[in-house]
C-alpha positions as a printed NumPy array, in Angstrom:
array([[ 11.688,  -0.321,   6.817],
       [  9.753,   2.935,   5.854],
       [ 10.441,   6.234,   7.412],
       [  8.138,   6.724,  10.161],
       [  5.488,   8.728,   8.981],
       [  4.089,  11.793,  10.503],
       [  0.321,  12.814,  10.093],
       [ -0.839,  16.515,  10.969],
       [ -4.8  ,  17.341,  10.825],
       [ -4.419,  21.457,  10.698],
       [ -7.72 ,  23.073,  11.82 ],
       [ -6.682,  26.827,   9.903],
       [ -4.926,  27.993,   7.364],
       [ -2.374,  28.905,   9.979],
       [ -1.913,  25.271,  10.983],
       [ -1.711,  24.12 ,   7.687],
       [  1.191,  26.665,   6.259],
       [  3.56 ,  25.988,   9.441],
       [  3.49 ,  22.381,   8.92 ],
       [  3.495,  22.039,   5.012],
       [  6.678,  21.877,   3.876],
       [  8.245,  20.949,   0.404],
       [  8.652,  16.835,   0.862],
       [  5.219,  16.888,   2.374],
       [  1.368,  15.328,   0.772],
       [ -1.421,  16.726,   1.127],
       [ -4.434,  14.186,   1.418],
       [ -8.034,  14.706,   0.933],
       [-10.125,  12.138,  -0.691],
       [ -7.437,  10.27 ,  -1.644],
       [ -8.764,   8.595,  -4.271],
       [ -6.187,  10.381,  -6.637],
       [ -2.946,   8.482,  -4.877],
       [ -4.377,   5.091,  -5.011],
       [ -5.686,   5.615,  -8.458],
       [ -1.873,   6.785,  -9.983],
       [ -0.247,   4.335,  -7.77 ],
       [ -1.643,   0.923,  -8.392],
       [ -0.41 ,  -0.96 ,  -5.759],
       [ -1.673,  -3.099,  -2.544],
       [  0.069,  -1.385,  -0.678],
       [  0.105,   2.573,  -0.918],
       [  3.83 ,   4.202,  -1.059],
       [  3.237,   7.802,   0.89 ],
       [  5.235,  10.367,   1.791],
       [  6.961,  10.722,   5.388],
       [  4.886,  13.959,   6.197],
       [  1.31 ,  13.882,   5.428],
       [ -0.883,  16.713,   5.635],
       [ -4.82 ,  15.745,   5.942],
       [ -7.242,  18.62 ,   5.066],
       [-10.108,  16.968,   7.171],
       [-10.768,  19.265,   9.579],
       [-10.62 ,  22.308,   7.557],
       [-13.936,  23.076,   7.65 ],
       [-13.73 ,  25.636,   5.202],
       [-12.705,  23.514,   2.432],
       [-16.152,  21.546,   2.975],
       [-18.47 ,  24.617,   2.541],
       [-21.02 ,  25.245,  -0.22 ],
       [-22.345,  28.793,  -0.466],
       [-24.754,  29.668,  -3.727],
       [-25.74 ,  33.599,  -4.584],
       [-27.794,  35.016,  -7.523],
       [-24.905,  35.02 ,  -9.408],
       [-22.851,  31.959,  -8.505],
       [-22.237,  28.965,  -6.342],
       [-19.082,  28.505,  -4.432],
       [-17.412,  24.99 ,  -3.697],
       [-14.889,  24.289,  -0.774],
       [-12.311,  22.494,  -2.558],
       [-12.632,  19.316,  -0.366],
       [-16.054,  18.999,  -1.017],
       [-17.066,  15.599,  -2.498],
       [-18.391,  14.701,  -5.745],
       [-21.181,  13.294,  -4.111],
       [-22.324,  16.159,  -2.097],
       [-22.644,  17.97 ,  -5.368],
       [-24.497,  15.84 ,  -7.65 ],
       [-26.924,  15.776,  -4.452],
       [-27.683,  19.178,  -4.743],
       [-29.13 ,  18.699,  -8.447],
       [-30.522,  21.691, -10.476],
       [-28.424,  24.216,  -8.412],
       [-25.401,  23.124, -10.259],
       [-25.082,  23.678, -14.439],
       [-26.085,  20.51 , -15.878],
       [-22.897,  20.047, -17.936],
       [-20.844,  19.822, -14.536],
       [-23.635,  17.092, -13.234],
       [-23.414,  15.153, -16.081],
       [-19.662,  15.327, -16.331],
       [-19.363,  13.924, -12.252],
       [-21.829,  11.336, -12.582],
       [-19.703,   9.759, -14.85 ],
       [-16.261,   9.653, -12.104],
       [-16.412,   5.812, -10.851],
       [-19.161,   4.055,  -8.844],
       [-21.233,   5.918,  -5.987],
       [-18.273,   4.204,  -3.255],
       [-15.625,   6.68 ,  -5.15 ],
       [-17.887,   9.601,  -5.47 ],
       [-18.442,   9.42 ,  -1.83 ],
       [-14.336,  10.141,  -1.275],
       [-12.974,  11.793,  -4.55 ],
       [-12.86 ,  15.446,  -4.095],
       [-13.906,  18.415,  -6.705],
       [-10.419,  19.808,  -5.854],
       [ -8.741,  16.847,  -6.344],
       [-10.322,  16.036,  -9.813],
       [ -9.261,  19.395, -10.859],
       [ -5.927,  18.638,  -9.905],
       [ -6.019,  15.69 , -11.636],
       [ -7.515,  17.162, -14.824],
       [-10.476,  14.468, -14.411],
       [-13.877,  15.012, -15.307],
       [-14.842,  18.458, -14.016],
       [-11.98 ,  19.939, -16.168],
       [-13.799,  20.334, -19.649],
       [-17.513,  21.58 , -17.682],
       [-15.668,  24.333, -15.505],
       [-13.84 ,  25.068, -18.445],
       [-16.558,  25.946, -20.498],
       [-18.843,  27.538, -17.53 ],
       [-15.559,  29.865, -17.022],
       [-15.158,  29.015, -13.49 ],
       [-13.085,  30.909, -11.124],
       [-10.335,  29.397,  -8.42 ],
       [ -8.837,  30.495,  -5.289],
       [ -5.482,  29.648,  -4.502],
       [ -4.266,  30.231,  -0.693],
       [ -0.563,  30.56 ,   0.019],
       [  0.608,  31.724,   3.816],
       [  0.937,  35.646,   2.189],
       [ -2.851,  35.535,   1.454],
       [ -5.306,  34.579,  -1.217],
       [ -5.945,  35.241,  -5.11 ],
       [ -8.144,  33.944,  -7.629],
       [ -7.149,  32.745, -11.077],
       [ -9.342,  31.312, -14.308],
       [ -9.852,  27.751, -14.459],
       [ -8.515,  28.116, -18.157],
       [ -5.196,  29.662, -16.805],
       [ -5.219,  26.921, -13.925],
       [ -5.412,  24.054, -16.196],
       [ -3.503,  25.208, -19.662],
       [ -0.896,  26.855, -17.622],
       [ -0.587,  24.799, -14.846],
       [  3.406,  23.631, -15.931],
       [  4.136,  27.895, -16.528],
       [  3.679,  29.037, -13.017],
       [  0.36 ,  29.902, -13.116],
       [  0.303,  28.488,  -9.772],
       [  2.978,  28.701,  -6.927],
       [  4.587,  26.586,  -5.074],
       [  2.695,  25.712,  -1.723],
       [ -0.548,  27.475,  -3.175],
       [ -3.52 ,  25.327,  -2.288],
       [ -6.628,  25.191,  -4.244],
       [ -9.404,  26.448,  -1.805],
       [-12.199,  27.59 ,  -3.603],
       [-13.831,  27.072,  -7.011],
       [-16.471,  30.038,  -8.321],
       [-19.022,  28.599, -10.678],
       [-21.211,  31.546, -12.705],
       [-25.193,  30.412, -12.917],
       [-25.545,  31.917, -16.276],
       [-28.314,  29.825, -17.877],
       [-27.172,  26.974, -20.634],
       [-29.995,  26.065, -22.983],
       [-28.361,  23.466, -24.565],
       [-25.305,  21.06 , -22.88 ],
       [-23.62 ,  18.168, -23.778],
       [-20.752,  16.085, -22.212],
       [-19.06 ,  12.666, -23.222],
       [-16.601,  10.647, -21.384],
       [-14.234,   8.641, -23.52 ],
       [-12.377,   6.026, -22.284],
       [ -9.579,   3.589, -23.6  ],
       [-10.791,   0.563, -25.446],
       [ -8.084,  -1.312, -24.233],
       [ -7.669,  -0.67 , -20.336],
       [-11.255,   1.531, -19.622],
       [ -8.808,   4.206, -18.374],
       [-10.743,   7.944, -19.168],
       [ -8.848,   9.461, -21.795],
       [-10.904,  12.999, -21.223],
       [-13.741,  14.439, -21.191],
       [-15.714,  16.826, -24.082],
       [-18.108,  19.14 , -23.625],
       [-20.379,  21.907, -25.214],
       [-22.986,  24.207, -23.794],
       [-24.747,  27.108, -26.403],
       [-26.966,  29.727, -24.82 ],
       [-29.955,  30.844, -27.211],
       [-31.723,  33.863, -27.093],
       [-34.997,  34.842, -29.014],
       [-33.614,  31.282, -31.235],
       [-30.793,  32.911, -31.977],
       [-27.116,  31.019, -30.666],
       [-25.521,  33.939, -28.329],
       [-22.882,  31.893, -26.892],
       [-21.521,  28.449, -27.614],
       [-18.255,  26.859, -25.872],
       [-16.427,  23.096, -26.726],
       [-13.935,  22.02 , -25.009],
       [-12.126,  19.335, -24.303],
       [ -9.532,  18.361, -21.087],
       [ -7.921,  15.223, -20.658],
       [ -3.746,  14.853, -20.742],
       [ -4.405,  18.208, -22.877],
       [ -6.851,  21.121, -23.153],
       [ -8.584,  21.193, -26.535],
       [-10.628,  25.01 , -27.169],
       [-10.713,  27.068, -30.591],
       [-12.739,  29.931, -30.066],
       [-12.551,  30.301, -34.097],
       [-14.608,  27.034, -34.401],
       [-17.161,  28.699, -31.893],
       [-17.625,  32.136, -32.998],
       [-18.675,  30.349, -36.727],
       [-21.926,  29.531, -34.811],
       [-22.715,  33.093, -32.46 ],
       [-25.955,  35.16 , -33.96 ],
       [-26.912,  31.618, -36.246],
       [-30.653,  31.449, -35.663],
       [-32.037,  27.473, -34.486],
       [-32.488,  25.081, -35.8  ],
       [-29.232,  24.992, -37.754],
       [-28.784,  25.011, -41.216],
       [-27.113,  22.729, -42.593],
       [-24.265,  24.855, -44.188],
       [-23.231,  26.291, -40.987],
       [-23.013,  22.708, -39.571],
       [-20.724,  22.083, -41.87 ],
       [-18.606,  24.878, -41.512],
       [-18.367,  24.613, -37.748],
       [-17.355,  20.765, -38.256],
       [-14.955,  21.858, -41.309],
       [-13.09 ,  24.364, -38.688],
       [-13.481,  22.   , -35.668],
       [-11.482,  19.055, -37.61 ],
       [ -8.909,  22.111, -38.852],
       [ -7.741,  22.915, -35.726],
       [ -7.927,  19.217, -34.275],
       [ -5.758,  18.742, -37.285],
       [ -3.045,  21.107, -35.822],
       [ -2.603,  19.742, -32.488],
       [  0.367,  17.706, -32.064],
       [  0.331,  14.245, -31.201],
       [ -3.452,  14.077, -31.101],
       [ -4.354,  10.171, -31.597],
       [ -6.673,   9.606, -34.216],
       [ -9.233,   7.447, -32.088],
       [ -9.529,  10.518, -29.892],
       [ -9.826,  12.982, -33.149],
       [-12.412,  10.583, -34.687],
       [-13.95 ,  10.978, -31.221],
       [-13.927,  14.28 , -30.976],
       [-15.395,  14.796, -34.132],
       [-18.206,  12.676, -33.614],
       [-19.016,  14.24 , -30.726],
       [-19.024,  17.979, -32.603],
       [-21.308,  16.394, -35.125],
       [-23.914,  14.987, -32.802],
       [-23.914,  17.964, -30.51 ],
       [-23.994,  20.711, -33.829],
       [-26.87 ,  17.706, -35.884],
       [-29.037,  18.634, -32.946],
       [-29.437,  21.895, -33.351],
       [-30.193,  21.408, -36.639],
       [-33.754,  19.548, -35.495]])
């Protein structure tokens, strides 16, 4: 017979810290745990912490500069609230499931899970908080994700917040891939350019799935290129892209052939 569980719904941050220990989960959503498990029947741990009635992990605040996500907050909510979110990130959490899903998965738990929102806050250089009983700090979604497994984050730190800059995108593009076999999501890719007076200012790819794909050499080939694209400079960016995809370890080449394609679409139209 299982342990008999114990569930504890902490209204504070005080609450929660006295009452999280090392051998307990923290639930949400819970999407995540049936998702990894697989089973009728859901193994959990004997303490469970729920984050329900935290109301501050369910609050959405938006400023000139930026717009601020509890970390509870559901996918849903946030594709409801349309153009005040990038694009990228919209696009990117439309594709997570079915609307029934949506309604219960959690930005903070996709992040966690390094699910669809990775890539888009990636690129959009997103900020997180992270709340330990000592106080708070925030961290860059790049050092949250890449060096997750290096101690970028503490032991019983919770995700609280995620910062998202409204700097204006011109141009965005995402693409979920998924296994041909199972219809599993292998990752997600994404790339966003901002163009001023035609001219490419900016421009970030990335890619997160089981690992974080980003070569700022393949980007800076395309800053101060005036639109539409010649074709040389297409070529070079793809030449440099497929370089450093060449590098990575391990990299299957269904998901390289992927993520080329998905350079050469995004770069070909520019180039129109």
């Amino acid at each position: 017979m299982d342990a008999l569980k114990q569930v504890f719904f902490p209204a504070n941050y005080t609450e929660l810290f006295s009452v999280w220990s090392s051998d307990a989960f923290l639930c949400a959503g819970g999407t995540a745990q049936s998702r990894f498990q697989g089973k009728a029947l859901l193994h959990f741990a004997p303490t469970i912490v729920a984050l329900d009635a935290l109301d501050e992990l369910r609050r959405i605040t938006r400023t000139e500069r930026y717009i601020e996500l509890g970390s509870t907050v559901t996918l849903n909510r946030i594709i409801a609230l349309g153009k005040a979110v990038p694009d990228v990130l919209l696009r990117s959490l439309e594709q997570v499931a079915d609307s029934q899903v949506r309604n219960l998965a959690t930005i903070g738990g996709n992040i966690q899970c390094r699910l669809n929102s990775t890539a888009a806050l990636l690129a959009l250089d997103a900020r997180y908080e992270l709340r330990s009983v000592s106080g708070s700090r925030w961290i860059s979604a790049y050092r949250f994700s890449v060096e997750k497994e290096e101690s970028a984050v503490q032991r019983q730190e919770l995700l609280t917040r995620i910062r998202i800059p409204l700097e204006k995108w011109e141009y965005s593009l995402c693409k979920c891939f998924v296994s041909p076999f199972d219809l599993e999501s292998r990752g997600v890719a994404v790339l966003i350019a901002r163009v001023k007076k035609n001219v490419l200012s900016d421009i970030h790819l990335v890619f997160a799935g089981h690992t974080i794909l980003h070569d700022t050499a393949t980007e800076t080939l395309l800053i101060g290129k005036k639109l539409p694209l010649k074709e040389e400079y297409a070529d070079m960016f793809l030449e440099q892209w497929l370089h450093y995809l060449s590098a990575v370890p391990d990299l299957e080449p269904l998901l390289c052939a992927n993520l080329m394609n998905f350079a050469s679409d995004s770069v070909h139209g520019m180039m129109a």
